[in-house]
TORKE-516698 format. One line per field, with one value per residue (C-alpha): chain; x, y, z. Coordinates in steps of 0.02 Angstrom, whole numbers, plus 50000, padded with zeros to 5 digits. Last residue first. Layout:
% residues N
c: [A:...]
c1: [X:...]
c2: [Y:...]
c3: [Z:...]
END
This chain:
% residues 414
c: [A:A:A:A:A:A:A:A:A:A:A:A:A:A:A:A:A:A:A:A:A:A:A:A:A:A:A:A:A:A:A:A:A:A:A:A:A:A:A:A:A:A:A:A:A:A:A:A:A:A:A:A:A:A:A:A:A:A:A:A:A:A:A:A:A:A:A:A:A:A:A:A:A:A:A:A:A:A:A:A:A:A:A:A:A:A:A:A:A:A:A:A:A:A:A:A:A:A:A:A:A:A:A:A:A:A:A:A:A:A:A:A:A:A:A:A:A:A:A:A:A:A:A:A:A:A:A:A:A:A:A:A:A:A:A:A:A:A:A:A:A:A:A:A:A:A:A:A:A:A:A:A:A:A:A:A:A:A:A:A:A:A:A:A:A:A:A:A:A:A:A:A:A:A:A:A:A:A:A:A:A:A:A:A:A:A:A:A:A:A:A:A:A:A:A:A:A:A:A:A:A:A:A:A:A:A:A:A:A:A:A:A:A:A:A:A:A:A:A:A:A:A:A:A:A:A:A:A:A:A:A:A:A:A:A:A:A:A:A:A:A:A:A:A:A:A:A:A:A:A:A:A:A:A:A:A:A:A:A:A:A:A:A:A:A:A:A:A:A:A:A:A:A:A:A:A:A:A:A:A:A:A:A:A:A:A:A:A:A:A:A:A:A:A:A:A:A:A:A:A:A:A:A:A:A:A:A:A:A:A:A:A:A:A:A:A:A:A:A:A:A:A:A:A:A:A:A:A:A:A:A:A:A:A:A:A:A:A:A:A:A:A:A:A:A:A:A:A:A:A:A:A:A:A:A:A:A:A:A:A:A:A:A:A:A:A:A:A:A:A:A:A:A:A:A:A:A:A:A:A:A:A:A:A:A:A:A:A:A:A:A:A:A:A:A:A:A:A:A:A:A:A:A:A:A:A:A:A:A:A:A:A:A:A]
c1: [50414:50221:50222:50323:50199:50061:50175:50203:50023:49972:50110:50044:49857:49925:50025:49883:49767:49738:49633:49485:49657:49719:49585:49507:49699:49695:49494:49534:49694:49578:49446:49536:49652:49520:49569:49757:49733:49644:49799:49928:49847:49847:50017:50044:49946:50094:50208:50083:49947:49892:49781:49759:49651:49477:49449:49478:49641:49693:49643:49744:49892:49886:49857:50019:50129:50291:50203:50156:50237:50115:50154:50099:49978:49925:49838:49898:49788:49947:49914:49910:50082:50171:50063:50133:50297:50390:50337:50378:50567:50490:50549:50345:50325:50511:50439:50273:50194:50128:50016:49998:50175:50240:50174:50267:50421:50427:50369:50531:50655:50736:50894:50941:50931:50785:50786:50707:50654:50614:50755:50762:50741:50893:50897:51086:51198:51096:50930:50993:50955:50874:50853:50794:50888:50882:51056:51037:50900:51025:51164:51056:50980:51152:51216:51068:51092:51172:51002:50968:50766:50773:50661:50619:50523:50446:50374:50249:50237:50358:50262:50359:50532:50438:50379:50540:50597:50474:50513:50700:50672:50568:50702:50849:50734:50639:50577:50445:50402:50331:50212:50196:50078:50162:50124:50305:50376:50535:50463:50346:50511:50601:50473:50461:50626:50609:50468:50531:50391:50355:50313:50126:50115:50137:49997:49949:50152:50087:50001:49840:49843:49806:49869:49962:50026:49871:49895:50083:50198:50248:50276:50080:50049:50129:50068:49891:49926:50010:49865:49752:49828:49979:50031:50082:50167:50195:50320:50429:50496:50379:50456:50637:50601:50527:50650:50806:50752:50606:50745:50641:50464:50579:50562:50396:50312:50414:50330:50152:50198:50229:50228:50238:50211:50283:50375:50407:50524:50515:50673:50690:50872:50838:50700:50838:50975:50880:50800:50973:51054:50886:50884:50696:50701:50532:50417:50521:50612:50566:50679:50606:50645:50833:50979:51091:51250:51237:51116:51241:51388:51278:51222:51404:51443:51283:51369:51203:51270:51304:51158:51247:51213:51095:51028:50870:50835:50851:50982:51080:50924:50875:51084:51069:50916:50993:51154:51087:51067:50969:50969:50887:50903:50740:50741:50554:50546:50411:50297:50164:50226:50387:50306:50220:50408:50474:50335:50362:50538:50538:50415:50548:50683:50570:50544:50728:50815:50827:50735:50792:50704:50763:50666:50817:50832:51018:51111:51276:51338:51338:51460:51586:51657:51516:51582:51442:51509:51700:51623:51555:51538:51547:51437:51471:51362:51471:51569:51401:51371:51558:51605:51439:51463:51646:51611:51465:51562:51706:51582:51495:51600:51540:51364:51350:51420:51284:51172:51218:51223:51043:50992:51082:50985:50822:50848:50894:50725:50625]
c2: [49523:49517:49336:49391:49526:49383:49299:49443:49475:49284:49253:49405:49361:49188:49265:49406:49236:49281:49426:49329:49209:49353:49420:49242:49228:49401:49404:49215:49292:49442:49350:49237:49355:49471:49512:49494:49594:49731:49699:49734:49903:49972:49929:50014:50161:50307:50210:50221:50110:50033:49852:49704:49585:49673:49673:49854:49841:49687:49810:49959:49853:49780:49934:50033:49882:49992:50155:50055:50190:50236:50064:49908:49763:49613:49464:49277:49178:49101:49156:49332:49300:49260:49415:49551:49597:49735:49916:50080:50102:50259:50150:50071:50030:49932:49779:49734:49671:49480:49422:49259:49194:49004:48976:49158:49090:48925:48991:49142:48995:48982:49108:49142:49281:49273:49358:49300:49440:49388:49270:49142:48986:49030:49002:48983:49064:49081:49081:49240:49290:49422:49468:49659:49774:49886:49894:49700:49729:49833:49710:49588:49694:49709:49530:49494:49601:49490:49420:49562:49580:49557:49432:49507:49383:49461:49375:49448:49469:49582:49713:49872:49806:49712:49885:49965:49839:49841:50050:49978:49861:49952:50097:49985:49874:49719:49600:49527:49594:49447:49448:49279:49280:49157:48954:48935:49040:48929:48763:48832:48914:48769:48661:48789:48729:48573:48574:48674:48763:48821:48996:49004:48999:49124:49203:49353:49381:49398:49563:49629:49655:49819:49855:49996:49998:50084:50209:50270:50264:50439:50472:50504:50361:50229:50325:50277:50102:50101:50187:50056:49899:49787:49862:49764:49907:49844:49904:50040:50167:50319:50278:50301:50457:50518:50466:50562:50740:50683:50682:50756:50650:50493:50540:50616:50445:50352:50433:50411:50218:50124:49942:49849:49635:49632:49763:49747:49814:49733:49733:49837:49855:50049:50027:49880:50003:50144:50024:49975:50149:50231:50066:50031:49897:49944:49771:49653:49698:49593:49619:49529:49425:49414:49446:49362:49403:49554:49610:49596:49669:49808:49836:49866:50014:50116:50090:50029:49943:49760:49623:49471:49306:49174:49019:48927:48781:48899:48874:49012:49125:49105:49157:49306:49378:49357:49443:49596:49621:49508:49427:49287:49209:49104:48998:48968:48787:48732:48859:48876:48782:48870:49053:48964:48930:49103:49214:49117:49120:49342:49332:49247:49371:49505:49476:49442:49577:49662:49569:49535:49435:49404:49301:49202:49218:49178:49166:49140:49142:49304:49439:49464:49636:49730:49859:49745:49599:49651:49714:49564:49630:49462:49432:49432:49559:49687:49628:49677:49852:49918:49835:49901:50073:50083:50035:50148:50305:50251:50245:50404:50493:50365:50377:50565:50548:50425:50537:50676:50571:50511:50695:50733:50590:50641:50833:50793:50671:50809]
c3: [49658:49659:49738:49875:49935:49941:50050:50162:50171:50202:50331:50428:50431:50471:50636:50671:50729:50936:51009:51099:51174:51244:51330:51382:51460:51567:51599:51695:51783:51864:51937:52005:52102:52147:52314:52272:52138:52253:52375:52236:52183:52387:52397:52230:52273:52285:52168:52035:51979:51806:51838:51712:51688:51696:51515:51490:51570:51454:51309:51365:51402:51235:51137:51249:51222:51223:51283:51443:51576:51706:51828:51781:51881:51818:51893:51821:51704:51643:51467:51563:51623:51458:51377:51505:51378:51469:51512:51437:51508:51626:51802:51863:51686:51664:51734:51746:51921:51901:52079:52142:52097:52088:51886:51853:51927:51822:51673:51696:51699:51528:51604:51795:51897:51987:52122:52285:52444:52602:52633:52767:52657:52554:52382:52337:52189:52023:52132:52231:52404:52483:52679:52685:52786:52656:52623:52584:52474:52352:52375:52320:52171:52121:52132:52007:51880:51738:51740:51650:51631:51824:51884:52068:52180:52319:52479:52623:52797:52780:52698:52715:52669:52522:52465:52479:52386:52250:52226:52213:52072:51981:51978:51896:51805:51796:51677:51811:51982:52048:52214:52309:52466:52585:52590:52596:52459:52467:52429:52297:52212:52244:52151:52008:51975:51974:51878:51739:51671:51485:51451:51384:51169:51051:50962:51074:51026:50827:50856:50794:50600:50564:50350:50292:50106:50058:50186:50117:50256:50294:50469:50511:50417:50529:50676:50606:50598:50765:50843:50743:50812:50783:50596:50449:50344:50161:50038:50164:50041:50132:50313:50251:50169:50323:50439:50371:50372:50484:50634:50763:50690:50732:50911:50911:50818:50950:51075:51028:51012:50821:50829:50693:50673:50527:50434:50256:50140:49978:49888:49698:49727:49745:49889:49971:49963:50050:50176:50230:50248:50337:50488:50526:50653:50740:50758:50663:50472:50345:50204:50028:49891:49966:49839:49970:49920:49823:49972:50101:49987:49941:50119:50211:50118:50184:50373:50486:50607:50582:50622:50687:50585:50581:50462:50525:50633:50795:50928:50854:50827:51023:51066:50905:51017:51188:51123:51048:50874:50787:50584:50514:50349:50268:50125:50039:49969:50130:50068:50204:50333:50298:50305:50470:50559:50512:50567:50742:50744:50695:50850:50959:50882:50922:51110:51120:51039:50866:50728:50542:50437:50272:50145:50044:49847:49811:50002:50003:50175:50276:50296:50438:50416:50445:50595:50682:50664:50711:50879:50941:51093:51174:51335:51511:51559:51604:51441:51341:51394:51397:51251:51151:51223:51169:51000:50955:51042:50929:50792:50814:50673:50551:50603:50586:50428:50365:50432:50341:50201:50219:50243:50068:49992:50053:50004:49815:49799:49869]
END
């Protein structure tokens, strides 16, 4: 067992190695279209952090996790103010939230085996917690045989991520079975923890630390404009939007023009796109990053720190990504707003939560076919709706100190 784990390791380790010009061209090619630096030398592993004897690492991949990586952070200090924390992302929104954090940051590399024995020589952490998903074979590998906890907080394990990492059990299994403590959202996660080879003991359900953050705060000013360009008119929001969300909503808008849309793409980079896209609809749409223009049907909102303000200004919240296959974006901000929900078939991300805000009467799953007729019943029921969304989340708050008091208590025994 022990002989086939390693050799699948190193198969995947070569596999990794011959991807890397494929690795390196995609990240160029992804983050210069969006105006953002590759930071290609980083994640080849040749930058290495600071000296770091006995930190707690946290490493989380994007923006969602690197907000919930904060929030772990922040009460494992209130807790044990001597305890030194390093924090780790990959994409460029996540390292930009850790860089204007109080703690120390640096890019996540890929995951080369070579690169982990310098990292952990230099920061002989007490334990890896790893955000959500962020399971990487080299890195847990070293950490198991360095003696590191590997803990993941806050987990999240969907039907069709079990399938995905169940194609490649060669190297996933082992991986799963060396993880120290799994810390599990809900009780499908928890038991698609097991099913790829956590050990149950080490599996724990903790709810999720996001029904713990706090609402979106709202620039006046800009939720001013909003107010003043909306006009009175019904206001839906298709937040955290992609490709194919974006044009099912403006077909919609181009159907219902006696109504507005605001589209907040999840890439603001996006923005000129979704214009041009309205625009050969025949629909009028301007662009908040550019000029908001009184005339236009359609408002996207392309610009960063501002989502409070647009959700505030809107009278009905559509999910991104569910209506386009992605597995639907983050709907907490919006139902601590007491705002009415609506997501397409695809939820697989936050499959518990959406399940349990649709239960509670907060949240409504449609399809393109009845999403006209979906919008109008949360319109009806507006009120209704927004007060199940926030009493939901607010029933299903306190997984951040049940977190904090596994991962301390984890620390202890090392």
């Amino acid at each position: 067992m022990l002989a086939s784990s390693i050799m699948g390791r190193h198969l995947y380790s070569l596999l990794l190695l011959l991807c890397t010009p494929l690795l390196i061209a995609h990240v160029v090619r992804k983050y210069r279209r969006e105006q953002q630096d590759p930071l290609v030398s980083h994640r080849l592993g040749v930058h290495v952090p600071d000296q770091m004897d006995g930190c707690v690492w946290i490493h989380a991949c994007s923006l969602g996790e690197a907000k919930v990586g904060l929030e772990l952070a922040r009460s494992l200090i209130n807790h044990d103010a001597s305890l030194r924390i390093l924090m780790t992302a990959t994409t460029p929104a996540g390292l930009d939230v850790l860089a204007r954090s109080e703690f120390a940051s640096h890019v996540f590399p890929w995951d080369f085996s070579w690169i982990w024995s310098r990292w952990l020589s230099k920061l002989r952490p007490r334990a890896l917690i790893v955000i959500e998903t962020e399971l990487w074979p080299n890195l847990v590998a070293a950490c198991h045989r360095a003696a590191i906890p590997v803990i993941l907080a806050n987990g999240r394990l969907s039907d069709q991520s079990v399938r995905g990492y169940q194609r490649f059990g060669w190297v996933s299994r082992p991986m799963w079975s060396q993880v120290s403590r799994a810390l599990m959202q809900f009780e499908g996660d928890a038991r698609n923890a097991h099913r790829l080879g956590v050990p149950a003991h080490a599996i724990s359900e903790v709810g999720s630390i996001k029904l713990d953050q706090p609402a979106p705060q709202i620039s006046p000013e800009r939720a001013n404009q909003i107010s003043d360009w909306k006009r009175g008119n019904v206001l839906v929001c298709l937040m955290s939007s992609h490709t194919d969300d974006d044009a099912l909503f403006v077909s919609w808008a181009q159907q219902h023009p006696e109504c507005r849309l605001l589209i907040v793409p999840r890439h603001p980079v996006r923005g000129s796109e979704i214009k041009t896209l309205a625009d050969t609809q025949g629909v009028h749409a301007s662009q908040v990053s550019v000029e908001i223009q009184d005339t236009s049907q359609i408002l996207i909102g392309d610009t960063f720190g501002d989502m409070g303000a647009y959700l505030s200004e809107s009278d009905v919240i559509a999910i991104g990504g569910s209506f386009s296959g992605k597995g639907g974006q983050n709907p907490i901000e919006p139902a601590l707003m007491s705002k009415p929900l609506i997501a397409g078939p695809s939820m697989h991300n936050f499959q518990a939560i959406s399940i349990g805000l649709e239960a509670a009467g907060a949240l409504l799953r449609t399809d393109a076919q009845h999403l006209s007729q979906s919008i109008d019943e949360a319109l009806a029921t507006a009120h209704v709706m927004g007060q199940a969304a926030s009493a939901w989340v607010e029933a299903n708050r306190g997984s951040t100190e049940l977190q904090v008091q596994a991962i301390l208590a984890a620390i202890a025994k090392d």
